[in-house]
C-alpha positions in Angstrom: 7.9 -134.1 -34.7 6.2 -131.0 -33.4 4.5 -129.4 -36.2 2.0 -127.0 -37.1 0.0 -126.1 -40.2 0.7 -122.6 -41.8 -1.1 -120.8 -44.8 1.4 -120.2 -47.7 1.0 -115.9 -48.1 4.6 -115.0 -49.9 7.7 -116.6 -51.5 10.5 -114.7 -51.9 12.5 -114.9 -55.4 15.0 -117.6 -54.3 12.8 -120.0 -52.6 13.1 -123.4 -54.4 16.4 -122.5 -56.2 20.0 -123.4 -55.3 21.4 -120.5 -53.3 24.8 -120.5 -55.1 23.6 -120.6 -58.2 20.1 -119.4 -58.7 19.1 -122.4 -60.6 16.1 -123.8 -60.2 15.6 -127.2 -58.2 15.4 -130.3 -60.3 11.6 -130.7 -58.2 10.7 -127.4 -58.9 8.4 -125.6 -56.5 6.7 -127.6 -53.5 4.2 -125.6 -53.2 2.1 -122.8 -54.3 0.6 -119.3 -52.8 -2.5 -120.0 -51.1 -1.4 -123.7 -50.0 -2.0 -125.2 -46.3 2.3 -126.6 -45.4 3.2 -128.5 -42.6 6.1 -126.4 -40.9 8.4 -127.2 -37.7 6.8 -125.9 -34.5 9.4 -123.5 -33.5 11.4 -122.6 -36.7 11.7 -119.9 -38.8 11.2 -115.8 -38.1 8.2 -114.6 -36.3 7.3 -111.1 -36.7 3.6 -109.6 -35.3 2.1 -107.1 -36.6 -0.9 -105.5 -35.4 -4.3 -105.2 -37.0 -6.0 -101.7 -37.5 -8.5 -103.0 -35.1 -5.5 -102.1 -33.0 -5.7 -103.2 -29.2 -4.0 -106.6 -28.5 -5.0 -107.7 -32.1 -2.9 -109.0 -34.1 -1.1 -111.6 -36.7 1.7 -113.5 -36.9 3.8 -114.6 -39.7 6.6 -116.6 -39.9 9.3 -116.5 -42.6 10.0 -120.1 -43.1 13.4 -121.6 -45.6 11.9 -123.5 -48.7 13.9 -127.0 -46.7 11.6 -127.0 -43.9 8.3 -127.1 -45.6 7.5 -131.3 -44.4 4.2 -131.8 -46.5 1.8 -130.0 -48.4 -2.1 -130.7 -46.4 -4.6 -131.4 -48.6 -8.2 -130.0 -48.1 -8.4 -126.8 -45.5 -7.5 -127.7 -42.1 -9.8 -125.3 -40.7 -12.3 -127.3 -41.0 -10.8 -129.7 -38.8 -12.8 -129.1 -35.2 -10.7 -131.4 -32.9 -8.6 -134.1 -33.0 -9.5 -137.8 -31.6 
């Protein structure tokens, strides 16, 4: 699969619930603000928005469905300086 890693930031208030009924999944949440997720490479909603540095700064988030998430990555992969 082509992945990447993304920083958890929001979830909206029917993420990890059925989307009929509202009820909460038998597994409960995946994952929690502030958690590193494994994502599909070219799914989900990107919207930029630019910094108040302004110029061609700026930062992307993607709006991702609770059924994508793959994995949860333990430690911080920004520590991670290349890949052998």
């Amino acid at each position: 699969y082509r992945v990447q890693v993304a920083l958890v930031r929001a979830m909206g208030p029917a993420a990890f619930r059925n989307r009929n009924t509202g009820v909460e999944w038998i597994e409960g949440d995946w994952c929690q603000l502030g958690d590193f997720v494994r994502i599909p490479m070219y799914g989900g909603d990107r919207v930029a928005v630019p910094t108040p540095e302004g110029g061609d700064n700026e930062v992307i988030f993607i709006m991702i469905n609770d059924l994508d998430i793959m994995a949860i990555v333990n430690g911080d992969p920004l520590t991670v300086k290349s890949v052998i």
